[in-house]
N, C-alpha and C positions, 0 to 999 in steps of 0.2 A: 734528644738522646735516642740511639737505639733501642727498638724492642726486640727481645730475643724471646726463644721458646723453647723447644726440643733439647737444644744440646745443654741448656742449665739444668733441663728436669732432667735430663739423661744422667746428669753428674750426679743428683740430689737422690734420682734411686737407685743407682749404684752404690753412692755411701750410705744410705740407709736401711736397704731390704739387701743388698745382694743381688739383685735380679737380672744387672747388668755386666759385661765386664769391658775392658777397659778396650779391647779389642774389637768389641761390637758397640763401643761410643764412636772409635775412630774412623769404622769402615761404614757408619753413618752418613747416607748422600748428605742429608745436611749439613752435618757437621763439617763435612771434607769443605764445603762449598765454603764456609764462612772463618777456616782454618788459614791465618797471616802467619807470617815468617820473622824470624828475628828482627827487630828494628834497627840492629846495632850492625846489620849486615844488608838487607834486603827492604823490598815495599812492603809496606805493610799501610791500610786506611786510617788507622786510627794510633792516638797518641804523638806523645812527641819526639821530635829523635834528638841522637847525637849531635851538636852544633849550634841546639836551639840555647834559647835562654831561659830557664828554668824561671816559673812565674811564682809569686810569692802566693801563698793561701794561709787564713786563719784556722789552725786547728786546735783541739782540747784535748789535756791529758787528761789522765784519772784522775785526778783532785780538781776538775770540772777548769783549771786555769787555761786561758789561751797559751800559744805558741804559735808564732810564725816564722812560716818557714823561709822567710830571707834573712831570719836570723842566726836561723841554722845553718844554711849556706855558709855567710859569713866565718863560721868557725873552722872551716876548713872542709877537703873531702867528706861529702856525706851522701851514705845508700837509702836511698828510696826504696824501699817495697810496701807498694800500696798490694793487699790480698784481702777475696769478698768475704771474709767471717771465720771466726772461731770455728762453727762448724762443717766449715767445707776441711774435708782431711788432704788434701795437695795444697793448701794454704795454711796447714798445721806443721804437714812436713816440711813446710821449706823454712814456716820461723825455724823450726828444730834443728834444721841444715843448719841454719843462719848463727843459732848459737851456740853450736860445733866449731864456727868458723870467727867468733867472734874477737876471741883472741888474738889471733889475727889479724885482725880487721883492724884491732883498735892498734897494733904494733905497727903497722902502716899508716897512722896519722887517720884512720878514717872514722866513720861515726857513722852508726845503723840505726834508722826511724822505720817503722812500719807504719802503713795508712792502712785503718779499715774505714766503712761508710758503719759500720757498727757503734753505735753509743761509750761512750768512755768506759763506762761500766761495765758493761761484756767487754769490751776490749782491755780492761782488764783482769780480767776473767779468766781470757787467752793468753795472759802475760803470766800471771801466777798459776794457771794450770799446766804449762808445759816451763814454767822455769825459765822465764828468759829475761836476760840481763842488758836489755837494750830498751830503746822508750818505742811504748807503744802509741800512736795517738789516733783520736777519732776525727775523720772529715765528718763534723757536727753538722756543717752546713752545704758539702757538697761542693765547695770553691776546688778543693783543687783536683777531684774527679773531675769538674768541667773544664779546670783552666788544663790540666794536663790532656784531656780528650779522650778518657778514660772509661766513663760513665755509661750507661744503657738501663733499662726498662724494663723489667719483666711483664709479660702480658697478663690477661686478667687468668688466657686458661691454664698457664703456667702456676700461676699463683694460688691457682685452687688446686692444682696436684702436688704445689709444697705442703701446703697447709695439711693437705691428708697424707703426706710424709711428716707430719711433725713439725714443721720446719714455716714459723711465721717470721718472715720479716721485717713485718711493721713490729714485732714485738722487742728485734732485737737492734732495726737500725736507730740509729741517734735523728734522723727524720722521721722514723714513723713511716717510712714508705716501702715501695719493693724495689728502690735503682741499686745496682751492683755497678762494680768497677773490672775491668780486663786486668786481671794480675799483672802487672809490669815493675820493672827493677832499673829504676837509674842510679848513675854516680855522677856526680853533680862537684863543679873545684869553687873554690872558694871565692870564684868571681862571679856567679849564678849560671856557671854556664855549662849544659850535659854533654860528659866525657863519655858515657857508653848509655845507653838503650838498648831494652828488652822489653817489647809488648809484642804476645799472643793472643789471638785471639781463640788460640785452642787453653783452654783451663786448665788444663793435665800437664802444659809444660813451662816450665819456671827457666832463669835466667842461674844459669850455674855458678855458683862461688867462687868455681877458680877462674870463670872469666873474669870478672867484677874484681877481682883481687888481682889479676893482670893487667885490669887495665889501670886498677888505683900505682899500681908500682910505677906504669908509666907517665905518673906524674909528678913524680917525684926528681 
């Protein structure tokens, strides 16, 4: 997996101290440098696209029980958003998008999973502190951050300017480690196979509702 550095801590003390703004993350030589484009449109290195066939992973809810997600497939249209944690706030705003939208979502035949690398237990956390009505689960084991191509590294000096933001990883993921995932949003039909993709590799930008709900209608 990748290691990254700069553009995580950049995000980490901007939602923690203020000291950055969202403006001087983006005009970051690094950052621009390793900034992909929608998947559902354009190249992008990493994750999977539209077309593929969405790979089966075991994951855990909060009541510690597996789920696997060729199960869920099976049940019809269902949205993927894997997003890196509770406390990243651009991955709080978009579950909160998400359950604005949910209504919706489910009057179209479709079905919302969120993926964190976070432990069931914080990710439940996230589910009952912001209210949301859709199943949360944990990649316990990291299958399907690898199998979607998802996954990367924090390095070690990154990991010593979380930690003195507050912010341990090993504390909160369900590994015990510091890999994070590239926020990304599939719609997946009930044959395992992805009708839209969205992975950036810029953090700050999510895959929009009324795409994802345009494209679910076109399957109908």
């Amino acid at each position: 997996m990748r290691v990254w550095g700069v553009c995580v801590f950049l995000a980490a003390c901007g939602m923690v101290s203020g000291c950055c703004t969202i403006r001087s993350w983006m005009e970051c030589e690094p950052c621009a440098a390793r900034q992909k484009a929608n998947a559902a449109g354009t190249d992008t290195q990493r994750g999977l696209l539209a077309g593929d066939r969405a790979p089966d992973a075991t994951l855990q809810a909060a009541d510690g029980q597996e789920v696997q997600l060729a199960d869920v497939y099976a049940r019809g249209p269902v949205v993927l958003a894997f997003y890196r944690g509770g406390w990243c706030p651009y991955c709080a705003n978009e579950l909160k998008e998400w359950q604005d939208r949910l209504e919706e979502l489910r009057d179209l035949g479709g079905e919302l999973i969120a993926i964190t690398p976070e432990s069931p237990g914080f990710a439940s956390q996230t589910a009952g502190k912001h209210g949301l009505g859709f199943t949360v689960l944990s990649d316990a084991r990291g299958e399907a951050a690898a199998r979607f191509d998802l996954g990367f590294t924090l390095d070690a000096r990154t990991r010593e300017r979380y930690r003195g933001l507050g912010i341990d990883l090993e504390q909160v993921n369900a590994q015990k480690n510091w890999d994070l995932v590239i926020p990304a949003t599939y719609l997946i039909d009930e044959d395992g196979v992805i009708r839209y993709a969205y992975v950036n590799e810029d953090y700050t930008k999510r895959a929009r509702p009324d795409e994802v709900l345009a494209a679910l209608r076109r399957l109908e």
